[in-house]
PyMOL Python script that loads the backbone (N, CA, C, O; Angstrom):
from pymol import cmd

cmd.read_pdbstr("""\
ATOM      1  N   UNK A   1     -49.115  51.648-125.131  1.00  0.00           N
ATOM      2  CA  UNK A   1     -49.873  50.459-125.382  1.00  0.00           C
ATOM      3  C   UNK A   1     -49.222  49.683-126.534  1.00  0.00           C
ATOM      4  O   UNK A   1     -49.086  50.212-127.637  1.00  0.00           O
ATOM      5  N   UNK A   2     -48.849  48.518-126.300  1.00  0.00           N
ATOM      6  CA  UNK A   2     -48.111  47.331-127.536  1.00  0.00           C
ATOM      7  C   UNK A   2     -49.079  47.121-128.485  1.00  0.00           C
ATOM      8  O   UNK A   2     -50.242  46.852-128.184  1.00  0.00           O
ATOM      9  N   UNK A   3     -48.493  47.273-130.133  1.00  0.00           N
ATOM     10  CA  UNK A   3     -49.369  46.802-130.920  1.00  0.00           C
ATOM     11  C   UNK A   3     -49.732  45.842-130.666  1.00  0.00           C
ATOM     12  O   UNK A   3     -49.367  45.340-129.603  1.00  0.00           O
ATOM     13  N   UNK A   4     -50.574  45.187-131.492  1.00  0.00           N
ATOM     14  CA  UNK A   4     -51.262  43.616-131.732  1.00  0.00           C
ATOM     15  C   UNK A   4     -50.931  42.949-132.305  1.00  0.00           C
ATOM     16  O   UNK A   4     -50.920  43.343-133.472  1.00  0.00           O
ATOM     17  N   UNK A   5     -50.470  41.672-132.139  1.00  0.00           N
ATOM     18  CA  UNK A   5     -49.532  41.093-132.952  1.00  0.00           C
ATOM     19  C   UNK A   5     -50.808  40.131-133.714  1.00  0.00           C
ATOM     20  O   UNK A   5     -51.834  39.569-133.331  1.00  0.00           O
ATOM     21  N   UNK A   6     -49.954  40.345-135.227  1.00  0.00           N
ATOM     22  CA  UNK A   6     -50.754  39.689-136.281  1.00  0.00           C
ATOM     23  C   UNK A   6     -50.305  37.987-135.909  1.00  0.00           C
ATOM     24  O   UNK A   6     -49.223  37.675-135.413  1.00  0.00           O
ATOM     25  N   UNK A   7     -51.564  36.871-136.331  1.00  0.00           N
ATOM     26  CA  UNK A   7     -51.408  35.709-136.088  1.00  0.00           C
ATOM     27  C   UNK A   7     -50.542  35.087-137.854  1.00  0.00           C
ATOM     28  O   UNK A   7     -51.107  34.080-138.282  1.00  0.00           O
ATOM     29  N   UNK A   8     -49.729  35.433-138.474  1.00  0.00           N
ATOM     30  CA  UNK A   8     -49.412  35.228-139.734  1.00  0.00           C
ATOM     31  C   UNK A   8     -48.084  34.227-139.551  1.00  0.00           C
ATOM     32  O   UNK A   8     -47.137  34.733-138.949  1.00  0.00           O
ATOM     33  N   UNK A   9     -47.924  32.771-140.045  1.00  0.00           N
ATOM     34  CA  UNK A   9     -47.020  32.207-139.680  1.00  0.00           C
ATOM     35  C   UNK A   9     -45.613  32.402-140.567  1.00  0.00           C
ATOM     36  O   UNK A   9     -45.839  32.694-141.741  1.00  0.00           O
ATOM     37  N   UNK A  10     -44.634  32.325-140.318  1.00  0.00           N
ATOM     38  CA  UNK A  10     -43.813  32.928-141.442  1.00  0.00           C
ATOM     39  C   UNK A  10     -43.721  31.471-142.495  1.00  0.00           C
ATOM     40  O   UNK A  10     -44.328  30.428-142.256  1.00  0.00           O
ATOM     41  N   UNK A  11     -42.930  31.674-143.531  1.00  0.00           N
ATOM     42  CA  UNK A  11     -42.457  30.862-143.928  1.00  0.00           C
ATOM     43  C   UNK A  11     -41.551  30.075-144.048  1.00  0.00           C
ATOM     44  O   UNK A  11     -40.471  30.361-144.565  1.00  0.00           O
ATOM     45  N   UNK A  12     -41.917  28.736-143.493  1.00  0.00           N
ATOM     46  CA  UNK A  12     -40.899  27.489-143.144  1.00  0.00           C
ATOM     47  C   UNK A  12     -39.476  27.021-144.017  1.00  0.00           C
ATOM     48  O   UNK A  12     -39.442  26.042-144.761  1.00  0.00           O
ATOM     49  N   UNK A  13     -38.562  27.751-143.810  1.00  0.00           N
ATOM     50  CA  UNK A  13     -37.255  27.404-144.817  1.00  0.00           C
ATOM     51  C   UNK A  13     -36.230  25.907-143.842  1.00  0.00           C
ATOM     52  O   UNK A  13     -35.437  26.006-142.905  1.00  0.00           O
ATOM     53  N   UNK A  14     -36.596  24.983-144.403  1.00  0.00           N
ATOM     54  CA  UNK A  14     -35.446  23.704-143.712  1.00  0.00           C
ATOM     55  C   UNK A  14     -34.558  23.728-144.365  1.00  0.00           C
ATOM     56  O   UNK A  14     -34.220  23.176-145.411  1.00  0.00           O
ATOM     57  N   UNK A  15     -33.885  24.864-143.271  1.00  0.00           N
ATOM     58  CA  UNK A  15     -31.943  24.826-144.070  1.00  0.00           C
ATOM     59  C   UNK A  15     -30.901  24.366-143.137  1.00  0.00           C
ATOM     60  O   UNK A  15     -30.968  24.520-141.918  1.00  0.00           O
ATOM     61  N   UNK A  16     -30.111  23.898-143.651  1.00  0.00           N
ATOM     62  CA  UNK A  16     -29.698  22.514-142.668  1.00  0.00           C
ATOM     63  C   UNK A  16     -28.057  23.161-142.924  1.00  0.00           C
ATOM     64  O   UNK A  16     -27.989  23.551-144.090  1.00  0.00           O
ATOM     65  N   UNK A  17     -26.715  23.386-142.164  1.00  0.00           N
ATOM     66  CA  UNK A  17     -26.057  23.608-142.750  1.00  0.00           C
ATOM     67  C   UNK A  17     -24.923  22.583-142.525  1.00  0.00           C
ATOM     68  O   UNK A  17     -24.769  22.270-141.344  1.00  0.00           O
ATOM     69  N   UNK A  18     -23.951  21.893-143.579  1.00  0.00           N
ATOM     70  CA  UNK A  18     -22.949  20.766-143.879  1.00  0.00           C
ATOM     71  C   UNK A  18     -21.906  22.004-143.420  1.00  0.00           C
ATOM     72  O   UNK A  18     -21.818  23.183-143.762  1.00  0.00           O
ATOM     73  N   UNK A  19     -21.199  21.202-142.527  1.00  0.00           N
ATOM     74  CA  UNK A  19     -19.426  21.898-141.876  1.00  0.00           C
ATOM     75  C   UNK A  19     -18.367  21.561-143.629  1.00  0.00           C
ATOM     76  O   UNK A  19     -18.392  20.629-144.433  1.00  0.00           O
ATOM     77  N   UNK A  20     -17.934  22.261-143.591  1.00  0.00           N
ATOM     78  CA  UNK A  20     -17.048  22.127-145.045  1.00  0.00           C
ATOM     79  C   UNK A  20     -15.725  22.272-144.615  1.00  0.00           C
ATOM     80  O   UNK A  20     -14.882  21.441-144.949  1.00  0.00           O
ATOM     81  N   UNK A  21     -15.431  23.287-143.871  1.00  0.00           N
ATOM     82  CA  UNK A  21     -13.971  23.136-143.542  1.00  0.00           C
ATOM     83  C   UNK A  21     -14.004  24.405-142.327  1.00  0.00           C
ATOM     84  O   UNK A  21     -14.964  24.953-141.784  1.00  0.00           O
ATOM     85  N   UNK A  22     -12.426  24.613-142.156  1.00  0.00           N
ATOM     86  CA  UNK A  22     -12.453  26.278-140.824  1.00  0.00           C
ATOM     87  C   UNK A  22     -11.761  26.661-141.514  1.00  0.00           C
ATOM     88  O   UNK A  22     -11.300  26.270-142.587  1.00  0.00           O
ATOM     89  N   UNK A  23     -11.584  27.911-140.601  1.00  0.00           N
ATOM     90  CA  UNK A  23     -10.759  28.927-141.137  1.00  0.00           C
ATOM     91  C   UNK A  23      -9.662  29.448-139.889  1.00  0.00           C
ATOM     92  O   UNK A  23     -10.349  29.545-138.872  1.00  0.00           O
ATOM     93  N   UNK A  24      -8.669  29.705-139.675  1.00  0.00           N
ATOM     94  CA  UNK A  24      -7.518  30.382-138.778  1.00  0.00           C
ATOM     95  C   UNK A  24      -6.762  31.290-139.498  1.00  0.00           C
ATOM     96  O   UNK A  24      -6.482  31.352-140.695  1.00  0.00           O
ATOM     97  N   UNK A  25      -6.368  32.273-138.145  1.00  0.00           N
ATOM     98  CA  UNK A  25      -5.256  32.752-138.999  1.00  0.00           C
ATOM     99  C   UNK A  25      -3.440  32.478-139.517  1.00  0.00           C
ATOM    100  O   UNK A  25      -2.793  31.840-138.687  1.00  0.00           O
ATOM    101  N   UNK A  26      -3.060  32.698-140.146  1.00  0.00           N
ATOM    102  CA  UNK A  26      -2.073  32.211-140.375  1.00  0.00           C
ATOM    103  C   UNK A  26      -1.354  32.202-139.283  1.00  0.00           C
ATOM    104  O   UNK A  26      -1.728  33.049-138.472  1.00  0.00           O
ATOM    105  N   UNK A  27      -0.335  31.474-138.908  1.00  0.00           N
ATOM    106  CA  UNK A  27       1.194  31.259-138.122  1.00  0.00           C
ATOM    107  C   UNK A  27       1.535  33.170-137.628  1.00  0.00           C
ATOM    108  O   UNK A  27       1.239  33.731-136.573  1.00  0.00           O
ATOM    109  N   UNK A  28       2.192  33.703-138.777  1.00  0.00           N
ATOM    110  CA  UNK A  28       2.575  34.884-139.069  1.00  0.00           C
ATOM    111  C   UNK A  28       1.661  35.831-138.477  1.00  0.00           C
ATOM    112  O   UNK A  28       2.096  36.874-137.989  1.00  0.00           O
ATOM    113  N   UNK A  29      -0.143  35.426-138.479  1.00  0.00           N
ATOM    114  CA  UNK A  29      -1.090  36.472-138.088  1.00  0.00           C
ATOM    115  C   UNK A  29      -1.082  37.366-139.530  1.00  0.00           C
ATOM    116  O   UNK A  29      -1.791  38.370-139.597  1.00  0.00           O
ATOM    117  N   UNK A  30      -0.393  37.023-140.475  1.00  0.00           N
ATOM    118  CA  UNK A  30      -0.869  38.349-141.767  1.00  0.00           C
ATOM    119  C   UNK A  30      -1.672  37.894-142.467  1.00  0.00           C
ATOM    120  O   UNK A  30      -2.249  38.726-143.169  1.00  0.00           O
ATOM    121  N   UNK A  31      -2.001  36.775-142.593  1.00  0.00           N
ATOM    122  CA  UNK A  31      -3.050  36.271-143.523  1.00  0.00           C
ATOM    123  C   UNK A  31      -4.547  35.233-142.653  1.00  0.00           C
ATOM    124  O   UNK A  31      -4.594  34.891-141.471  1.00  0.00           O
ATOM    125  N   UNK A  32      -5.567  34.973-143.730  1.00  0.00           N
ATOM    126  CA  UNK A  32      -6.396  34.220-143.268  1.00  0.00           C
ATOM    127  C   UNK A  32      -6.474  33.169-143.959  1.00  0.00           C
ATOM    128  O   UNK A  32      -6.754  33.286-145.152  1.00  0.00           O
ATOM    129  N   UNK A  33      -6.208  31.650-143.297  1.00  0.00           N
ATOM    130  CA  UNK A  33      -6.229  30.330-144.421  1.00  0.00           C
ATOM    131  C   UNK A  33      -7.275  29.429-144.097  1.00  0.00           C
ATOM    132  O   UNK A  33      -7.488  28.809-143.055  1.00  0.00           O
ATOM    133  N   UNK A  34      -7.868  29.465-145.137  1.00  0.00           N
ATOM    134  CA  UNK A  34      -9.130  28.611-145.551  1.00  0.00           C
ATOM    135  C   UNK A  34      -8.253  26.696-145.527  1.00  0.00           C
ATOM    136  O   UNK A  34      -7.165  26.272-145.919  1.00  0.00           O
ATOM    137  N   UNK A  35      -9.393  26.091-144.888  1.00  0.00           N
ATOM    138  CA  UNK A  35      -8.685  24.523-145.124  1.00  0.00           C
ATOM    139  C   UNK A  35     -10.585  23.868-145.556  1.00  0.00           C
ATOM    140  O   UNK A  35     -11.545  23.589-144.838  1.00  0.00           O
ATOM    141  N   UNK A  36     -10.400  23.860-146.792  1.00  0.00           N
ATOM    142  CA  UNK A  36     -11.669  22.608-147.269  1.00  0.00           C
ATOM    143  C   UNK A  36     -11.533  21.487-147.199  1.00  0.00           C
ATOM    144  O   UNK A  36     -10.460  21.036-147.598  1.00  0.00           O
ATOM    145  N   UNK A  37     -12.465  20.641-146.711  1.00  0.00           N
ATOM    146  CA  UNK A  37     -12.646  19.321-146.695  1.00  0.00           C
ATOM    147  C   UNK A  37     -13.302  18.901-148.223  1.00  0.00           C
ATOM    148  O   UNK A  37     -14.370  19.402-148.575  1.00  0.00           O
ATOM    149  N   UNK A  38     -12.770  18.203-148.853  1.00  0.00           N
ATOM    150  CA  UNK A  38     -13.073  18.058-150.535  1.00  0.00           C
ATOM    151  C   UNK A  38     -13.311  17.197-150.621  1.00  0.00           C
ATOM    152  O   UNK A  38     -13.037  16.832-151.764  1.00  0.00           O
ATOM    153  N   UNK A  39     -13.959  16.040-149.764  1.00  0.00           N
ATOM    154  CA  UNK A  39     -15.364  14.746-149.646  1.00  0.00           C
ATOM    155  C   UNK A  39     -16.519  16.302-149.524  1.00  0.00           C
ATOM    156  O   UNK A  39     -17.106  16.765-150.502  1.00  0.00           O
ATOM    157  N   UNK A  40     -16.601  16.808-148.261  1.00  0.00           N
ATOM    158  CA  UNK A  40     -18.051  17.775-147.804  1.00  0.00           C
ATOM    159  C   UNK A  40     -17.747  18.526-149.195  1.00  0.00           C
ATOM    160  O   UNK A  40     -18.608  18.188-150.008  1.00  0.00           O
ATOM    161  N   UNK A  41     -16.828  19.420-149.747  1.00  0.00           N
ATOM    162  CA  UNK A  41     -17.045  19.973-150.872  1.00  0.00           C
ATOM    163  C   UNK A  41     -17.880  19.394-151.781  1.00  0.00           C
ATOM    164  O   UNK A  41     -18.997  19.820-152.076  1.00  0.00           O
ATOM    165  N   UNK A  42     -17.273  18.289-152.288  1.00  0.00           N
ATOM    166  CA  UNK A  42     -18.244  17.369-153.687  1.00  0.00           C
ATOM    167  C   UNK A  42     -19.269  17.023-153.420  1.00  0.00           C
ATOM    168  O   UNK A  42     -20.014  16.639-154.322  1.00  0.00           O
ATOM    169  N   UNK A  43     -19.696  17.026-152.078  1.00  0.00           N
ATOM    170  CA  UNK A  43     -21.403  16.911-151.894  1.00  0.00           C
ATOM    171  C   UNK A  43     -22.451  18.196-151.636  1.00  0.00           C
ATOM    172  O   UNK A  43     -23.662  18.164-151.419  1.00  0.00           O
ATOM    173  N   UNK A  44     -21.458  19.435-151.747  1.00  0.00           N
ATOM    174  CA  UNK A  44     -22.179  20.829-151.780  1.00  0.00           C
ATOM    175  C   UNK A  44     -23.570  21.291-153.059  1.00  0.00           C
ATOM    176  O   UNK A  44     -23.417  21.321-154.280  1.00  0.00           O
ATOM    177  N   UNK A  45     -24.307  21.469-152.618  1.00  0.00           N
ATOM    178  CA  UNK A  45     -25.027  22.054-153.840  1.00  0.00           C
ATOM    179  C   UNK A  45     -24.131  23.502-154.703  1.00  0.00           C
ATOM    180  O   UNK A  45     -23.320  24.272-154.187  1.00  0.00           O
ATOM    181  N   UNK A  46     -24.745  23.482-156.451  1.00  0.00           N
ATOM    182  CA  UNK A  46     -23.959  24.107-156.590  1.00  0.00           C
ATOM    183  C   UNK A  46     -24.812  25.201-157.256  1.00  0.00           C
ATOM    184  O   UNK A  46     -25.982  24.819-157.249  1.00  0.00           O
ATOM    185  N   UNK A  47     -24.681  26.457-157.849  1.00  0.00           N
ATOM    186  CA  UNK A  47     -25.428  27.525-158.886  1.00  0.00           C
ATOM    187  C   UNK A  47     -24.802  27.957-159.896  1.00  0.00           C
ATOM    188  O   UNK A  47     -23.623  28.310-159.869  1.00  0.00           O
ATOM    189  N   UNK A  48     -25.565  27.971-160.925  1.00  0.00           N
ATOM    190  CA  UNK A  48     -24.710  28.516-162.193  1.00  0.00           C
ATOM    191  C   UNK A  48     -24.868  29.922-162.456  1.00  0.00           C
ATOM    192  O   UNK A  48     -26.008  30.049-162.904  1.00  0.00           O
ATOM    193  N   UNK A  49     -24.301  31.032-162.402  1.00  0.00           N
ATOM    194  CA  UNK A  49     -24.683  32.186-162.935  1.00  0.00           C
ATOM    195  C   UNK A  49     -24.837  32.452-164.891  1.00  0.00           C
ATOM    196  O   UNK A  49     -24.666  31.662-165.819  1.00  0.00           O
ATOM    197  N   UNK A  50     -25.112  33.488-164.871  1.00  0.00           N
ATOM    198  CA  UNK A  50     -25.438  33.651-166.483  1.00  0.00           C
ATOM    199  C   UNK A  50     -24.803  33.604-167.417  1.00  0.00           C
ATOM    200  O   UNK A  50     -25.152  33.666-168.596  1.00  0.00           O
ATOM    201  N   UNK A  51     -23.452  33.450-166.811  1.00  0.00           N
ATOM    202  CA  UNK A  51     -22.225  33.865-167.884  1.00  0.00           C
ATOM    203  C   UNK A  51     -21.899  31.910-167.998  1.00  0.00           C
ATOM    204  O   UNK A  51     -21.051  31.555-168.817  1.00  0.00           O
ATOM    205  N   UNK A  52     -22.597  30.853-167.174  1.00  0.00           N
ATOM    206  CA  UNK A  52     -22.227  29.713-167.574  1.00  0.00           C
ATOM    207  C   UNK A  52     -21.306  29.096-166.158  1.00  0.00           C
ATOM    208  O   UNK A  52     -21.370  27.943-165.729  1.00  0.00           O
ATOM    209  N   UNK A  53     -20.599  30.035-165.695  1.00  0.00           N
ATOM    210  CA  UNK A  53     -20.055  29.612-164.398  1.00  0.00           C
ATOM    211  C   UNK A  53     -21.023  29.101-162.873  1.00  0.00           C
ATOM    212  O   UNK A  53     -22.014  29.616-162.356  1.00  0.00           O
ATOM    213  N   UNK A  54     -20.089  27.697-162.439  1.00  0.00           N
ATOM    214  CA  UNK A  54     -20.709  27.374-161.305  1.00  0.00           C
ATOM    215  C   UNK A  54     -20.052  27.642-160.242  1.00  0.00           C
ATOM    216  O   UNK A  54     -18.881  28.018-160.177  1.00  0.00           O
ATOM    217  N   UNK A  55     -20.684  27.483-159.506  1.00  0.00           N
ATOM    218  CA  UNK A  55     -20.039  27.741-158.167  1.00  0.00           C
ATOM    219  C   UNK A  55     -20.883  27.178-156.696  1.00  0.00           C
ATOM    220  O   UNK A  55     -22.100  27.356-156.654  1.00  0.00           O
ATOM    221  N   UNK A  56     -20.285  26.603-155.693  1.00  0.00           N
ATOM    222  CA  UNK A  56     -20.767  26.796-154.726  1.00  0.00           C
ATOM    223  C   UNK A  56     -20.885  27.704-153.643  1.00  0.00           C
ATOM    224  O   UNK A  56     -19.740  28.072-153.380  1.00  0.00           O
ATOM    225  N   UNK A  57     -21.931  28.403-152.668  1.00  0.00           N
ATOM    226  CA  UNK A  57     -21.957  28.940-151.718  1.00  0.00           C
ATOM    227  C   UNK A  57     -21.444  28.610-150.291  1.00  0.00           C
ATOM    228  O   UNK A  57     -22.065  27.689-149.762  1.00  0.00           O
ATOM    229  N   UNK A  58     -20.459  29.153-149.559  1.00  0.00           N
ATOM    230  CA  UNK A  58     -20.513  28.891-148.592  1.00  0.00           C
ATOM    231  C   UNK A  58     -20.161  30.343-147.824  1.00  0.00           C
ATOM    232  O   UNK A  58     -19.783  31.429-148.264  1.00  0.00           O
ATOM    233  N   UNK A  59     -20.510  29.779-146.253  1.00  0.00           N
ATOM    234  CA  UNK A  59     -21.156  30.849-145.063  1.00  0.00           C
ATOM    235  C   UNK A  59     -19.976  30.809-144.480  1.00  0.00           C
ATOM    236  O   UNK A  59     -19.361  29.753-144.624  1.00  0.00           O
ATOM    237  N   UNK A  60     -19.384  31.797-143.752  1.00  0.00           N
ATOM    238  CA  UNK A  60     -18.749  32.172-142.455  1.00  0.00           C
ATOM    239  C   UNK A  60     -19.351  32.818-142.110  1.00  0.00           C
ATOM    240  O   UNK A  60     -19.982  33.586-142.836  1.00  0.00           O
ATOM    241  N   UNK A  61     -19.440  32.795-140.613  1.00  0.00           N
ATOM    242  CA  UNK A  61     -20.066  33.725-139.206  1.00  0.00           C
ATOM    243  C   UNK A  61     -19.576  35.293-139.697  1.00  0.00           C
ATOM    244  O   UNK A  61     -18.647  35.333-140.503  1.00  0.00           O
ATOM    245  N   UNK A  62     -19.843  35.869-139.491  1.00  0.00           N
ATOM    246  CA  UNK A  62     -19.247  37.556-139.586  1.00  0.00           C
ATOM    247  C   UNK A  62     -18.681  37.952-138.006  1.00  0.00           C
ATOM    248  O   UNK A  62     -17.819  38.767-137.676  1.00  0.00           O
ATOM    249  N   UNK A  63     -19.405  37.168-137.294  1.00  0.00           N
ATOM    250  CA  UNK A  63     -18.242  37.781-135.717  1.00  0.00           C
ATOM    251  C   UNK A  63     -17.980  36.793-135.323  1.00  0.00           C
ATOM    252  O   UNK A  63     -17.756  36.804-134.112  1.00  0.00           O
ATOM    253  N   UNK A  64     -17.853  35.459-136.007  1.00  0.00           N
ATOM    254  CA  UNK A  64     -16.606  34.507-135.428  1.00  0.00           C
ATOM    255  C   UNK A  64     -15.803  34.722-136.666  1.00  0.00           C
ATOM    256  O   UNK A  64     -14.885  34.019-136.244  1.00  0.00           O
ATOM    257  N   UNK A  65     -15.482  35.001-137.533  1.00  0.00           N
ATOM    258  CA  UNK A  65     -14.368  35.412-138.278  1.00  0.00           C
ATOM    259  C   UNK A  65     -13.758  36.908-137.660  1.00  0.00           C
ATOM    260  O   UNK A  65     -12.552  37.011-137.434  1.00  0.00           O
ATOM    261  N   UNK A  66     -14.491  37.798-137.464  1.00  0.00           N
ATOM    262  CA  UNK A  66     -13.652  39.155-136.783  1.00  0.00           C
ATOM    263  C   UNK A  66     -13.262  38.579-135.128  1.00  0.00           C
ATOM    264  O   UNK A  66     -12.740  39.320-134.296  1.00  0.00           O
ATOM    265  N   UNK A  67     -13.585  37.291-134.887  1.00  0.00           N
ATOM    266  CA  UNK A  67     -12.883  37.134-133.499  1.00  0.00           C
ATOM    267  C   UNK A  67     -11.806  36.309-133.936  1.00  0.00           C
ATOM    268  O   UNK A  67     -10.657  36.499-133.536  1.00  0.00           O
ATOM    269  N   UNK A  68     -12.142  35.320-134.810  1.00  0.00           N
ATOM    270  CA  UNK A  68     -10.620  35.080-135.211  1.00  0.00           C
ATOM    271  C   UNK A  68      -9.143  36.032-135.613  1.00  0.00           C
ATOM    272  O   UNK A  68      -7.994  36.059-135.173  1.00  0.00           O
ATOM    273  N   UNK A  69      -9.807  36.671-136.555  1.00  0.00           N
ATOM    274  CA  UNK A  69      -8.747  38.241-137.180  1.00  0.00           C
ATOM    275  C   UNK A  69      -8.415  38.582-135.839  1.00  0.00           C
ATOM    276  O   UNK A  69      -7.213  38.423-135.629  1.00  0.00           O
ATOM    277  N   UNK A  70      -9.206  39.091-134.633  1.00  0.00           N
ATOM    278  CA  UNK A  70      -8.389  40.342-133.513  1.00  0.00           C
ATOM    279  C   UNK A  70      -7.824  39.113-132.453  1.00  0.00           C
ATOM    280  O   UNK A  70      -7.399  39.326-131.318  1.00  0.00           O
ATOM    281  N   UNK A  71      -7.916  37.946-133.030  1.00  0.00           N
ATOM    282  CA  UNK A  71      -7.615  36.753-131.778  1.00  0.00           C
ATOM    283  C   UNK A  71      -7.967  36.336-130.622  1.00  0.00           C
ATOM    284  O   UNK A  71      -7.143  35.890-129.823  1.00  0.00           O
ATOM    285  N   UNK A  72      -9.577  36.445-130.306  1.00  0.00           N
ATOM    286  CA  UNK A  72     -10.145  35.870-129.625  1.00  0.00           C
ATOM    287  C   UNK A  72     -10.709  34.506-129.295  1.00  0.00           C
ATOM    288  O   UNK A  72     -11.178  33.967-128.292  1.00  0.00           O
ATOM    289  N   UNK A  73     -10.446  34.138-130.674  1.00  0.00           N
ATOM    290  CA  UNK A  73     -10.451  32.455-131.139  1.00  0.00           C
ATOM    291  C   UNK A  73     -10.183  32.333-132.061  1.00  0.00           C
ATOM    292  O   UNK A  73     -10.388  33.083-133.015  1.00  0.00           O
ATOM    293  N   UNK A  74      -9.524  31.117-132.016  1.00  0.00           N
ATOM    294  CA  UNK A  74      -8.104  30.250-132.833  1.00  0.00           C
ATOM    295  C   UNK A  74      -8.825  29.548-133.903  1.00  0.00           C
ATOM    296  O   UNK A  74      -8.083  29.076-134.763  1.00  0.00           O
ATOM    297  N   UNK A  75     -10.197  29.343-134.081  1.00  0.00           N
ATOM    298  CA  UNK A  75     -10.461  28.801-135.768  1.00  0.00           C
ATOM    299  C   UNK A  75     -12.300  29.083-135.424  1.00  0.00           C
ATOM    300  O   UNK A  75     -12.824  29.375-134.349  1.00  0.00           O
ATOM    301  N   UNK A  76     -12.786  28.917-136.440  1.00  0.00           N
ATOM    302  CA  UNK A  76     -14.521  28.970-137.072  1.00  0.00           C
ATOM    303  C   UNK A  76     -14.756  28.330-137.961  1.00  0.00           C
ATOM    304  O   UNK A  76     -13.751  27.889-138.518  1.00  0.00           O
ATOM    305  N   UNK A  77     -15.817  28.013-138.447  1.00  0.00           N
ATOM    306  CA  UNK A  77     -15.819  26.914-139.008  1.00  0.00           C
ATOM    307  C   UNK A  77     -16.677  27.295-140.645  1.00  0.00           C
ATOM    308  O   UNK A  77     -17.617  28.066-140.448  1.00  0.00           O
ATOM    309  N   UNK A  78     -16.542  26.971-141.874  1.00  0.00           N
ATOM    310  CA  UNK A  78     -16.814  27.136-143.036  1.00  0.00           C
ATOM    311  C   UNK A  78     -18.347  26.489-143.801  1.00  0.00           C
ATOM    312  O   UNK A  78     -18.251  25.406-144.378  1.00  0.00           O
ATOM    313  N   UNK A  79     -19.320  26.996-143.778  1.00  0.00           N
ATOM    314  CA  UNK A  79     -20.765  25.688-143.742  1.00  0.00           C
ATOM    315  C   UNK A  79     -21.282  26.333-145.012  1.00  0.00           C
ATOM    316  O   UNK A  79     -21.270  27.500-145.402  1.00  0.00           O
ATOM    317  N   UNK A  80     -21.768  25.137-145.565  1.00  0.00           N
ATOM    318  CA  UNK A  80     -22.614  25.433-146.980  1.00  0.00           C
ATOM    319  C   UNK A  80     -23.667  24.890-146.258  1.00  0.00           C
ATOM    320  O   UNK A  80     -23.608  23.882-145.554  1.00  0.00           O
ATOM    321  N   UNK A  81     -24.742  25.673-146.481  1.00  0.00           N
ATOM    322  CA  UNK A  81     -27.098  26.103-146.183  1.00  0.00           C
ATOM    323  C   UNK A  81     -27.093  25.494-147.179  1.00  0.00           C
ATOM    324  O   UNK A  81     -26.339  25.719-148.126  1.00  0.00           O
ATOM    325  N   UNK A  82     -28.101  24.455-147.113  1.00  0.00           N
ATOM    326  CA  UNK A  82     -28.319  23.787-148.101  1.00  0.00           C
ATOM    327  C   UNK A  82     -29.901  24.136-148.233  1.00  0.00           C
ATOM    328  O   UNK A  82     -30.406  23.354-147.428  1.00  0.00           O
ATOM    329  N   UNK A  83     -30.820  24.795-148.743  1.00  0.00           N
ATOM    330  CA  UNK A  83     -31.553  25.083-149.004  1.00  0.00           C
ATOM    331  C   UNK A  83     -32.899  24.678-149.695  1.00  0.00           C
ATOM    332  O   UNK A  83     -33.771  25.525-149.893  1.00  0.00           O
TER     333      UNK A  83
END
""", "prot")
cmd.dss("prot")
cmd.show_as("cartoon", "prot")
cmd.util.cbc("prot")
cmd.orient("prot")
């Protein structure tokens, strides 16, 4: 018998995500090269940690980057969640 599902709505996060740049692998296949777009960069939100440093966040897929690495596809794409 299936539990009962509680009527509890979750909470609404509108996260929207900005394309920033891709990623491929190198020519050679030994490396992985990042290409930023540095207009979408300068409009990234950014965080400061404690020590005073900022930084922005950004996302890659976890299995469109391991399909890029074993070469199942030729680029993925780099997105800052804007939160």
């Amino acid at each position: 018998m299936p539990k009962a599902k509680q009527n509890q709505k979750p909470e609404e996060k509108n996260t929207e995500a900005m394309l920033v740049g891709f990623v491929r692998k190198s020519n050679a296949g030994r490396a992985i090269k990042l290409s930023i777009n540095t207009s979408s960069f300068a409009d990234c939100g950014t965080y400061v940690t404690s020590d005073g440093q900022t930084y922005v966040q950004l996302v890659i897929s976890l299995n469109a980057l391991s399909a890029v690495i074993d070469g199942t596809r030729a680029v993925t794409s780099i997105s800052h969640l804007d939160a």
